[in-house]
PDB file with SEQRES, HELIX, SHEET and CRYST1 records, atoms N, CA, C and O in Angstrom:
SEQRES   1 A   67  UNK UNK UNK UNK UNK UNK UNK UNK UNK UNK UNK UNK UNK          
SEQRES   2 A   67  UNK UNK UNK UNK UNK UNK UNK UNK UNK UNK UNK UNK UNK          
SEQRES   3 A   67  UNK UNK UNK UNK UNK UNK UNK UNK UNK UNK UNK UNK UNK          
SEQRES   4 A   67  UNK UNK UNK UNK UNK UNK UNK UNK UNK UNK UNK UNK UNK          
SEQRES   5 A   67  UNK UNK UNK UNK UNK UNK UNK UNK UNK UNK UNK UNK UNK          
SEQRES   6 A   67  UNK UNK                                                      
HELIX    1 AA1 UNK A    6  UNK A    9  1                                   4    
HELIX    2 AA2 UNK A   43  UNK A   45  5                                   3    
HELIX    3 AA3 UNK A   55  UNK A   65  1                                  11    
SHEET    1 AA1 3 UNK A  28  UNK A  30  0                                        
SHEET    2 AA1 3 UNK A  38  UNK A  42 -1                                        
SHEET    3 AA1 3 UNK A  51  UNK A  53 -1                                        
CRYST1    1.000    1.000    1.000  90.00  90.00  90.00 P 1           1          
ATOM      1  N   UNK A   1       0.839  -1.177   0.000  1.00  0.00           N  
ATOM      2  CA  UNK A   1       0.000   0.000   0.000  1.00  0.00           C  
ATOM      3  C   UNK A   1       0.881   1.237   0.000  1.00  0.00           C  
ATOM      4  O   UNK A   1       1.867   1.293   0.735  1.00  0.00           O  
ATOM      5  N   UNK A   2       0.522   2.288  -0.861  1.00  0.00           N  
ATOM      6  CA  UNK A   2       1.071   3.842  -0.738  1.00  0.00           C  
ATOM      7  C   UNK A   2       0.703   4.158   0.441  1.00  0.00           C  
ATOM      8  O   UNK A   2      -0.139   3.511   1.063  1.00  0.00           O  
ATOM      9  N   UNK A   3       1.420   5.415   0.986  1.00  0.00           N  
ATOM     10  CA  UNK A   3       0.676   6.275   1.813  1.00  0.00           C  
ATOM     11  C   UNK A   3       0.559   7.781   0.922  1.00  0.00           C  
ATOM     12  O   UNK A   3       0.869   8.062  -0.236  1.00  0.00           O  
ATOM     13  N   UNK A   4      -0.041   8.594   2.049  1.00  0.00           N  
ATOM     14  CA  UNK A   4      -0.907  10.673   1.430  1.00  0.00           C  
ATOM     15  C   UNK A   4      -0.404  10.693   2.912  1.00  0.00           C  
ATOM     16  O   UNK A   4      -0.333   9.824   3.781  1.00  0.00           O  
ATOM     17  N   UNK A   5      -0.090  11.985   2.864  1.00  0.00           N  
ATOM     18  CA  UNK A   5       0.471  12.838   4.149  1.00  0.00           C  
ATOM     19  C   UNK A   5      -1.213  13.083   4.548  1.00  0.00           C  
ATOM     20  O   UNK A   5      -2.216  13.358   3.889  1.00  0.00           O  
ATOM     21  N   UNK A   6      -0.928  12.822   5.994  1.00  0.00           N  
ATOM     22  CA  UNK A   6      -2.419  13.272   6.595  1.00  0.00           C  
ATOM     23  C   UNK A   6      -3.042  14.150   6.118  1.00  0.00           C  
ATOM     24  O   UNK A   6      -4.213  14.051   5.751  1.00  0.00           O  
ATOM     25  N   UNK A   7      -2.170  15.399   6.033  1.00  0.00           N  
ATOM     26  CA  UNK A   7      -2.877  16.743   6.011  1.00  0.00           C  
ATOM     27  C   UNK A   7      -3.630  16.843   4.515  1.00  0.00           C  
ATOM     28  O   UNK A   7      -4.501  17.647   4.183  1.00  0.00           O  
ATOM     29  N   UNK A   8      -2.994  15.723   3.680  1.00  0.00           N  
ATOM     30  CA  UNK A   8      -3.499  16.022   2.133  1.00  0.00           C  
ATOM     31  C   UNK A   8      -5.379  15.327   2.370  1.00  0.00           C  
ATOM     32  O   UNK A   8      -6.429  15.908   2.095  1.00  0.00           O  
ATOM     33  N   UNK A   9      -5.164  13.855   2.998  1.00  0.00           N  
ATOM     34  CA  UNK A   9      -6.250  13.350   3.681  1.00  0.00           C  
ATOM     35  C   UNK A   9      -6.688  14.311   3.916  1.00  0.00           C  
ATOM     36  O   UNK A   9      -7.041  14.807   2.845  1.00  0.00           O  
ATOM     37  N   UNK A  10      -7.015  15.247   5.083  1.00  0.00           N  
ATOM     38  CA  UNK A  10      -7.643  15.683   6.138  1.00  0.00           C  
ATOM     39  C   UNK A  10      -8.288  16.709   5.326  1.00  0.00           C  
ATOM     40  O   UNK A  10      -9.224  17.261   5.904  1.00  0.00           O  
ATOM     41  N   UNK A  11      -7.982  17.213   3.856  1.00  0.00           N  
ATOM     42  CA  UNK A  11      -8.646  18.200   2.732  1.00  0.00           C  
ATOM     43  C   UNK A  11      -9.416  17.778   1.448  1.00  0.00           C  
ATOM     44  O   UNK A  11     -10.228  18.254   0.655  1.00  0.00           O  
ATOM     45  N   UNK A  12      -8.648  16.501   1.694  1.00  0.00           N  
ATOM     46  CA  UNK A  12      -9.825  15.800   0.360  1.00  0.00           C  
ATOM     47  C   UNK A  12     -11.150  15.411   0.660  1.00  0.00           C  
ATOM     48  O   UNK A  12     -11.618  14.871   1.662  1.00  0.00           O  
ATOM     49  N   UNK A  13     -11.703  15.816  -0.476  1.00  0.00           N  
ATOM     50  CA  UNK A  13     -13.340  15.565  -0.747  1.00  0.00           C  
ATOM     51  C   UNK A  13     -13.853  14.121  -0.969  1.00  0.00           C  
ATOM     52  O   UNK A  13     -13.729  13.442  -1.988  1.00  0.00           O  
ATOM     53  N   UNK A  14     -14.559  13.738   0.400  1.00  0.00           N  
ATOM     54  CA  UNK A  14     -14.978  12.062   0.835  1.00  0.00           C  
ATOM     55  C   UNK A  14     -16.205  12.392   0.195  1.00  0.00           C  
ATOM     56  O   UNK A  14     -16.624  13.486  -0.184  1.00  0.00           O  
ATOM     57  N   UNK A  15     -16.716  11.239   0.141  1.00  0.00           N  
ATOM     58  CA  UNK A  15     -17.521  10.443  -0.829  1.00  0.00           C  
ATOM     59  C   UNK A  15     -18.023   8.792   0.074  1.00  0.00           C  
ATOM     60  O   UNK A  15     -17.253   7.937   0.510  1.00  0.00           O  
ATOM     61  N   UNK A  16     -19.761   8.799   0.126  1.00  0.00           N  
ATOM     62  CA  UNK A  16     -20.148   7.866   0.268  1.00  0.00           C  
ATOM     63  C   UNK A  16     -21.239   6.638  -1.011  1.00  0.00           C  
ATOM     64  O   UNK A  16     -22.138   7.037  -1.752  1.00  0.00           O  
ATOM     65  N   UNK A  17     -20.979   5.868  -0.941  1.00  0.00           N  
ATOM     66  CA  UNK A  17     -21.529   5.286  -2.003  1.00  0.00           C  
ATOM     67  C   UNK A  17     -23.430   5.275  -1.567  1.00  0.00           C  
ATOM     68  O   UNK A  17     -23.952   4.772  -0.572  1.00  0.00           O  
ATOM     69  N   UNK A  18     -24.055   5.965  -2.638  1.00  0.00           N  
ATOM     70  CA  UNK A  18     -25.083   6.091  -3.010  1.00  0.00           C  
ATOM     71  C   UNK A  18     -26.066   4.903  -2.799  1.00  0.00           C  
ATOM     72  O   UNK A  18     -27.278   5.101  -2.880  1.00  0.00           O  
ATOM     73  N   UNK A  19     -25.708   4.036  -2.610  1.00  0.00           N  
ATOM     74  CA  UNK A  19     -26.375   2.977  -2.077  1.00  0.00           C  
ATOM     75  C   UNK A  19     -26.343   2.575  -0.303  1.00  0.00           C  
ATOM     76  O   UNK A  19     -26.808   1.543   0.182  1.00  0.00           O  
ATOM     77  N   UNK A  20     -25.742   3.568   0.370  1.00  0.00           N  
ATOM     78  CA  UNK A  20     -25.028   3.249   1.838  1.00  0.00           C  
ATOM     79  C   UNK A  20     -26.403   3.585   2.856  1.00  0.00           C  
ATOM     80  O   UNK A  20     -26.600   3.264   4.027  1.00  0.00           O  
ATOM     81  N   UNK A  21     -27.483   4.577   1.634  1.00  0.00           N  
ATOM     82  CA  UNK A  21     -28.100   5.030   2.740  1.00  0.00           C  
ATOM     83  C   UNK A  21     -28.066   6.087   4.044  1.00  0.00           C  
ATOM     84  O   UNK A  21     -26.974   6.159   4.608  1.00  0.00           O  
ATOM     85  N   UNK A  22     -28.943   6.752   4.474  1.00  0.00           N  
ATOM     86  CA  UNK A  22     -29.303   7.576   5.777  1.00  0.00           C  
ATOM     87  C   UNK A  22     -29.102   6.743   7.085  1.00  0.00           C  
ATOM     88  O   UNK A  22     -27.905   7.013   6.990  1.00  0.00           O  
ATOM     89  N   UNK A  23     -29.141   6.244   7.827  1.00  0.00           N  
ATOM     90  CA  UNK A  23     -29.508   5.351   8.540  1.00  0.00           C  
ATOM     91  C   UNK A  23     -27.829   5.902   9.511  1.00  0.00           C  
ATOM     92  O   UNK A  23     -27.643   5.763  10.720  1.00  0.00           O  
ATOM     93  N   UNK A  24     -27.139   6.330   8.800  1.00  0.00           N  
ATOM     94  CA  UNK A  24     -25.686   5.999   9.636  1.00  0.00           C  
ATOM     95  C   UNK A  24     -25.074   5.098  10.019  1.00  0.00           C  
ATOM     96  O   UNK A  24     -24.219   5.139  10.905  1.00  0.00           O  
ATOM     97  N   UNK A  25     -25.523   3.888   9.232  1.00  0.00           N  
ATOM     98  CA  UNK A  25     -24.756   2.346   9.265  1.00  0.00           C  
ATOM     99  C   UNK A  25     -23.533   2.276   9.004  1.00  0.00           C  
ATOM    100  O   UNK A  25     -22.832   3.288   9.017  1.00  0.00           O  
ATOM    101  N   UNK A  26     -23.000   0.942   8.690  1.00  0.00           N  
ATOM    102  CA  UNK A  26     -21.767   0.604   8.063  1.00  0.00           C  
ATOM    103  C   UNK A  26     -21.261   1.397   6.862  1.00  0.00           C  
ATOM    104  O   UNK A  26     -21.893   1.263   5.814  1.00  0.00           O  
ATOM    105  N   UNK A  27     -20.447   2.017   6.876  1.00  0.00           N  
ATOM    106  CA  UNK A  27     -19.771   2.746   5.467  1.00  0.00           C  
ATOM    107  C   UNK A  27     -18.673   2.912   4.966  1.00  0.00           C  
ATOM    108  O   UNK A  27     -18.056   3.518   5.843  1.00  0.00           O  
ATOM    109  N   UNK A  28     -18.081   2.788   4.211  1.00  0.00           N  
ATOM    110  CA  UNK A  28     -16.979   3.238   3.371  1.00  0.00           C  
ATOM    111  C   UNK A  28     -16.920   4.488   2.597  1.00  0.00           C  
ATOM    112  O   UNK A  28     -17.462   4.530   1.492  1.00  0.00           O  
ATOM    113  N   UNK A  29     -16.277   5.559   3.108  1.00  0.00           N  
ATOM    114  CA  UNK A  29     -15.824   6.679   2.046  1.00  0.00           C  
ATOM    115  C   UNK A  29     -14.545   6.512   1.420  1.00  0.00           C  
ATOM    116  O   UNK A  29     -13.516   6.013   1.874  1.00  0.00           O  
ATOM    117  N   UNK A  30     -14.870   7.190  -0.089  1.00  0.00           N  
ATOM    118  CA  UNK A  30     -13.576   7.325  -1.050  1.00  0.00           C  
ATOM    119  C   UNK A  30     -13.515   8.666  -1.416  1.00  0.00           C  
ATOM    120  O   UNK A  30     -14.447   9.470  -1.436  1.00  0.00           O  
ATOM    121  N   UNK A  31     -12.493   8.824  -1.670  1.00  0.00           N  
ATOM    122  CA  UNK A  31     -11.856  10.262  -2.391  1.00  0.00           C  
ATOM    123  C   UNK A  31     -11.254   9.443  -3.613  1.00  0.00           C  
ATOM    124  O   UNK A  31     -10.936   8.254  -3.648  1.00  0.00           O  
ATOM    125  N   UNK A  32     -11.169  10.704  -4.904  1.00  0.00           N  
ATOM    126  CA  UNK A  32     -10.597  10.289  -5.741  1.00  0.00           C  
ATOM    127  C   UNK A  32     -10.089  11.470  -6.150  1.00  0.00           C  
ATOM    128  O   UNK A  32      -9.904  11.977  -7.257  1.00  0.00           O  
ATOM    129  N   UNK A  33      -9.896  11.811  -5.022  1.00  0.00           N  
ATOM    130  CA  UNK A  33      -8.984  13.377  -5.449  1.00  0.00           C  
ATOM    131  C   UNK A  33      -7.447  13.640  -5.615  1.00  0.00           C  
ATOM    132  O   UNK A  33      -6.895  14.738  -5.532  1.00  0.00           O  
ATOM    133  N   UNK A  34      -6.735  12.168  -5.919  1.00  0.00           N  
ATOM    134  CA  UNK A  34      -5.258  11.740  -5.934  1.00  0.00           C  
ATOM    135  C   UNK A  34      -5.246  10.585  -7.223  1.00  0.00           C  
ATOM    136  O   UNK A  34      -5.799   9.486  -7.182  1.00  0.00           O  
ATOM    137  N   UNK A  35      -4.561  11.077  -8.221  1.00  0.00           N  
ATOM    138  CA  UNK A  35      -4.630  10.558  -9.594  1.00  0.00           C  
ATOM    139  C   UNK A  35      -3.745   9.018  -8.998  1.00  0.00           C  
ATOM    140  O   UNK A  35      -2.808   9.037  -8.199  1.00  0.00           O  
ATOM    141  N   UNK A  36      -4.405   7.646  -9.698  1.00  0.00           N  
ATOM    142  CA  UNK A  36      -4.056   6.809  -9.715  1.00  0.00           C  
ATOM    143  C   UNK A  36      -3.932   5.858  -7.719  1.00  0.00           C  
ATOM    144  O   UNK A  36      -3.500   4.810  -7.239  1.00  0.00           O  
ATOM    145  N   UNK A  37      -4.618   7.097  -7.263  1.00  0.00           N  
ATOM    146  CA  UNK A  37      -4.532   6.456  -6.287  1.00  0.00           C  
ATOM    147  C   UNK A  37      -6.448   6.360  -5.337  1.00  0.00           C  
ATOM    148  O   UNK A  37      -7.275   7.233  -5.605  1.00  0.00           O  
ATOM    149  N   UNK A  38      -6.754   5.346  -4.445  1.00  0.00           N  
ATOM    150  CA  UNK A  38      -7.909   5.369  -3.558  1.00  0.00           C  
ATOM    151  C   UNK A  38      -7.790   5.659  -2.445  1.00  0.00           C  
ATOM    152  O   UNK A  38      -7.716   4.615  -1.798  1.00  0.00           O  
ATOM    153  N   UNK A  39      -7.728   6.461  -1.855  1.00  0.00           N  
ATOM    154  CA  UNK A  39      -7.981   6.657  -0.431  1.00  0.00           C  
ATOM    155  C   UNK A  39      -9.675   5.646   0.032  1.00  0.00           C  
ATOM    156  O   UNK A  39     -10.593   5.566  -0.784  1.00  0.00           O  
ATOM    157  N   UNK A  40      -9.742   5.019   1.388  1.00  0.00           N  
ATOM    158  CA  UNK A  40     -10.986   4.295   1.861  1.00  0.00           C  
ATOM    159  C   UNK A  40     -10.786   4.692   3.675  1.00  0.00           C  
ATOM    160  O   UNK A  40      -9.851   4.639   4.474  1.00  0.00           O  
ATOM    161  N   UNK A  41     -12.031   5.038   3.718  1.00  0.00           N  
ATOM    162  CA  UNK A  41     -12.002   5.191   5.393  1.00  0.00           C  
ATOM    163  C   UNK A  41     -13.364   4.912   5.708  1.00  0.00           C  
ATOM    164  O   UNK A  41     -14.324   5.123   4.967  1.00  0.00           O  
ATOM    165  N   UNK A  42     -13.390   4.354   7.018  1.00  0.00           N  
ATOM    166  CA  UNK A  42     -14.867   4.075   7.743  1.00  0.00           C  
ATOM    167  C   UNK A  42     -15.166   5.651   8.327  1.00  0.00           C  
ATOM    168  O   UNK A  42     -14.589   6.548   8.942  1.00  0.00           O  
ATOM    169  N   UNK A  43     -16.344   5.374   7.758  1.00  0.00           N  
ATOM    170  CA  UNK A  43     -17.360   6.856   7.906  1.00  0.00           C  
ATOM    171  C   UNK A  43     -17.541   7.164   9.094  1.00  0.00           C  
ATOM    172  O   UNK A  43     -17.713   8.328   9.456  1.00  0.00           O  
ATOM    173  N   UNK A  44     -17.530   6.248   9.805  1.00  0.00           N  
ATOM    174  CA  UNK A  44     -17.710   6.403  10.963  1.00  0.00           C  
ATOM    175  C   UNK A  44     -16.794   6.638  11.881  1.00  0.00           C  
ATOM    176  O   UNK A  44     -17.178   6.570  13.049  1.00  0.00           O  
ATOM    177  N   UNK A  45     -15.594   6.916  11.661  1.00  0.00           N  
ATOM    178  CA  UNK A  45     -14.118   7.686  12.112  1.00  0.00           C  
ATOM    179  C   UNK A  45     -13.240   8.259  11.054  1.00  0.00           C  
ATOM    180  O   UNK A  45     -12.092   7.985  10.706  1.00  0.00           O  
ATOM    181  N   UNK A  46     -14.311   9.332  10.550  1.00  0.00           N  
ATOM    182  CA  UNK A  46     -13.330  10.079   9.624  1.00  0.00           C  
ATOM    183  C   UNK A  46     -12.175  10.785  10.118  1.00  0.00           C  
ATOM    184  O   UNK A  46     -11.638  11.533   9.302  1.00  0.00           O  
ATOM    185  N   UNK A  47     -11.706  10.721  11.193  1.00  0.00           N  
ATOM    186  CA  UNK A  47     -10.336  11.149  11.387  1.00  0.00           C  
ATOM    187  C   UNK A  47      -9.159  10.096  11.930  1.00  0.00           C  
ATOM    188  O   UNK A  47      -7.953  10.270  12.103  1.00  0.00           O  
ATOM    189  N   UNK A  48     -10.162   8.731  12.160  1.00  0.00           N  
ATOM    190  CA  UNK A  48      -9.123   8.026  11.878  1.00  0.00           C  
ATOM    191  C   UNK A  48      -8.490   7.650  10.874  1.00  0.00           C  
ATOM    192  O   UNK A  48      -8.549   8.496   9.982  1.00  0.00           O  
ATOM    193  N   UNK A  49      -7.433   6.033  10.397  1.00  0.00           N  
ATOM    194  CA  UNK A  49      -6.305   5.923   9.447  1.00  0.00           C  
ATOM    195  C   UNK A  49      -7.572   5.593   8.121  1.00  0.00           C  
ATOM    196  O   UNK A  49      -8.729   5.172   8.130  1.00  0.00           O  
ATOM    197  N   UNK A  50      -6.470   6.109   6.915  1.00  0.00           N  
ATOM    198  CA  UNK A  50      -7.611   5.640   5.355  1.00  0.00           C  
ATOM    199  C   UNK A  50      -6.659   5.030   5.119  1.00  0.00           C  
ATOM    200  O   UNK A  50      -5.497   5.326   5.399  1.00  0.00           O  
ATOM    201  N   UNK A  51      -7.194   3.780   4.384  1.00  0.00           N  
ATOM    202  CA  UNK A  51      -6.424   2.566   3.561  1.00  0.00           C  
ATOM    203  C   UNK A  51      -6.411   2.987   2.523  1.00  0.00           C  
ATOM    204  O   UNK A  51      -7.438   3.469   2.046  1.00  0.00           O  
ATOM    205  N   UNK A  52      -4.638   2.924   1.474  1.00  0.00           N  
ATOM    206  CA  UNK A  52      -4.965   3.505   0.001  1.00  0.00           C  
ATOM    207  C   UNK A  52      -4.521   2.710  -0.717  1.00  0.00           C  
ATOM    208  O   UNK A  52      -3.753   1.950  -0.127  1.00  0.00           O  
ATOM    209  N   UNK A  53      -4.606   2.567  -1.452  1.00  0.00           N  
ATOM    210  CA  UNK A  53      -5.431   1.411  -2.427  1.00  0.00           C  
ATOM    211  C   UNK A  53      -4.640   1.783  -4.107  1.00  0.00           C  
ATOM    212  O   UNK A  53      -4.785   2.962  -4.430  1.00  0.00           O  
ATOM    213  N   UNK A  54      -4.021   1.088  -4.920  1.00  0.00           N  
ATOM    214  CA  UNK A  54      -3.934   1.695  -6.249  1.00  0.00           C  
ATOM    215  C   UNK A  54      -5.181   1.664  -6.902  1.00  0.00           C  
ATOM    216  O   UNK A  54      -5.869   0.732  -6.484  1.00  0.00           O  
ATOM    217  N   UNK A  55      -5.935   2.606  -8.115  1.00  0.00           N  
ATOM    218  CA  UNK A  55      -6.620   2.222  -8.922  1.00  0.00           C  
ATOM    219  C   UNK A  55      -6.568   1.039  -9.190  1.00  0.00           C  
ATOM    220  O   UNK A  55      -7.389   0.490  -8.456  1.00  0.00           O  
ATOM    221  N   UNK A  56      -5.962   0.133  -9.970  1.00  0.00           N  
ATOM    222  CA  UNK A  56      -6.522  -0.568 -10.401  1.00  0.00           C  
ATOM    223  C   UNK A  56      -6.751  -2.064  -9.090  1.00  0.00           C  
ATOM    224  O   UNK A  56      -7.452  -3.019  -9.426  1.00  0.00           O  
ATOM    225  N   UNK A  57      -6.303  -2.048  -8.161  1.00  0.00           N  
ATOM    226  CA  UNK A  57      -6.320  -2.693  -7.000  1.00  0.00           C  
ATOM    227  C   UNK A  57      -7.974  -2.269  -6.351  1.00  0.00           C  
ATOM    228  O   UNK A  57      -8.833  -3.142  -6.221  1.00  0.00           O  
ATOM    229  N   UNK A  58      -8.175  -1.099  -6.060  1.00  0.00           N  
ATOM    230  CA  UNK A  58      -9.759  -0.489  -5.856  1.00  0.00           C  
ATOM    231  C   UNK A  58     -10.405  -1.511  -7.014  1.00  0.00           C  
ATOM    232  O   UNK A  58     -10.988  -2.458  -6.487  1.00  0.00           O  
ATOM    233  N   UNK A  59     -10.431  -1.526  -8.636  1.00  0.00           N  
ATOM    234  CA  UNK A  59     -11.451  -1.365  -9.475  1.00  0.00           C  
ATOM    235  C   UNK A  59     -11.533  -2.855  -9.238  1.00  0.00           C  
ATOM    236  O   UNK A  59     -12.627  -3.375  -9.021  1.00  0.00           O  
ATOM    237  N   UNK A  60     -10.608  -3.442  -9.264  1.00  0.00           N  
ATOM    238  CA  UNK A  60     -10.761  -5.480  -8.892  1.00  0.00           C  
ATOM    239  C   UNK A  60     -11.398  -5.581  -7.964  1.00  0.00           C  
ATOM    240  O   UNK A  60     -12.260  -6.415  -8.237  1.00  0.00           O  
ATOM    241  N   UNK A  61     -11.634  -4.935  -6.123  1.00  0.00           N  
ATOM    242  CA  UNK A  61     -11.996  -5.260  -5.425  1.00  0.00           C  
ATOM    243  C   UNK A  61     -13.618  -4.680  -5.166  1.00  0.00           C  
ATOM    244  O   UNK A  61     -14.345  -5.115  -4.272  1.00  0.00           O  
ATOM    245  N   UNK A  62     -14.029  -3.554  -6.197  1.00  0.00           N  
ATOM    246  CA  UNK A  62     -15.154  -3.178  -6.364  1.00  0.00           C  
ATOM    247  C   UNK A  62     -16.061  -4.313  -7.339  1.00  0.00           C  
ATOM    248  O   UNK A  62     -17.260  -4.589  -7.291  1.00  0.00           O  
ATOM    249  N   UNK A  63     -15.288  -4.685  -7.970  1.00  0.00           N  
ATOM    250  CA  UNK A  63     -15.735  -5.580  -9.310  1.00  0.00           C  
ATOM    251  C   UNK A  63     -15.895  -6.617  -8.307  1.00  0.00           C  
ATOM    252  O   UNK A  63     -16.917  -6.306  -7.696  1.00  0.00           O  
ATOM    253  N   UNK A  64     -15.435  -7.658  -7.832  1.00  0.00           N  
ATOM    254  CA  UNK A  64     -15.446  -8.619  -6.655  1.00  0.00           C  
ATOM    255  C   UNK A  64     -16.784  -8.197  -5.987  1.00  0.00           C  
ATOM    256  O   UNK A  64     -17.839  -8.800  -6.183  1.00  0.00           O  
ATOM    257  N   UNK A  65     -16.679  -7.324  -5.338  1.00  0.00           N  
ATOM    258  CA  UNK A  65     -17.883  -7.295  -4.600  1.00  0.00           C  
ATOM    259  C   UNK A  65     -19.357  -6.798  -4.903  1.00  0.00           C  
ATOM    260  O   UNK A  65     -20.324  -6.825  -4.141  1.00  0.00           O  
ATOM    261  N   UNK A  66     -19.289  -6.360  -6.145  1.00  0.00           N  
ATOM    262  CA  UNK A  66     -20.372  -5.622  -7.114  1.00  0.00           C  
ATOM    263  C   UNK A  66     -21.504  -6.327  -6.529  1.00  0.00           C  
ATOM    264  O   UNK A  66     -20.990  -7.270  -5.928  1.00  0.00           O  
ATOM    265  N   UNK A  67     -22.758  -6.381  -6.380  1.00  0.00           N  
ATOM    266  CA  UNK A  67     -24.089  -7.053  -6.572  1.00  0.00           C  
ATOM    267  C   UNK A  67     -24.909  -6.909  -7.937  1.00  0.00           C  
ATOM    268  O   UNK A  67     -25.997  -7.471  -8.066  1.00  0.00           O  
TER     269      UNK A  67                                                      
END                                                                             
């Protein structure tokens, strides 16, 4: 895995998937505000650590889990 200096984290524009719902459940946010790369963090501690991910490592594991 890469790492992003916190502070670049702590300014990028999160993103919840449109299917996650109101409710304040289980979630995953992404930014894709870093070319070639995914930032992923639980919504539910956005100031804790984000897992980053290469593109094409994200697009396999989205594809995997698609419904």
């Amino acid at each position: 895995m890469r790492s992003i200096p916190e502070q670049d984290l702590k300014a990028a524009t999160w993103h919840k998937s449109r299917h996650s719902g109101g409710d304040g459940g289980n979630c995953l946010e992404v930014t894709h505000d870093f070319p070639t790369l995914v930032p992923v963090r639980d919504s539910k501690t956005p100031h804790g650590p984000a897992l980053v991910f290469s593109e094409s490592a994200w697009e396999a594991f989205v594809g995997a889990v698609r419904i």
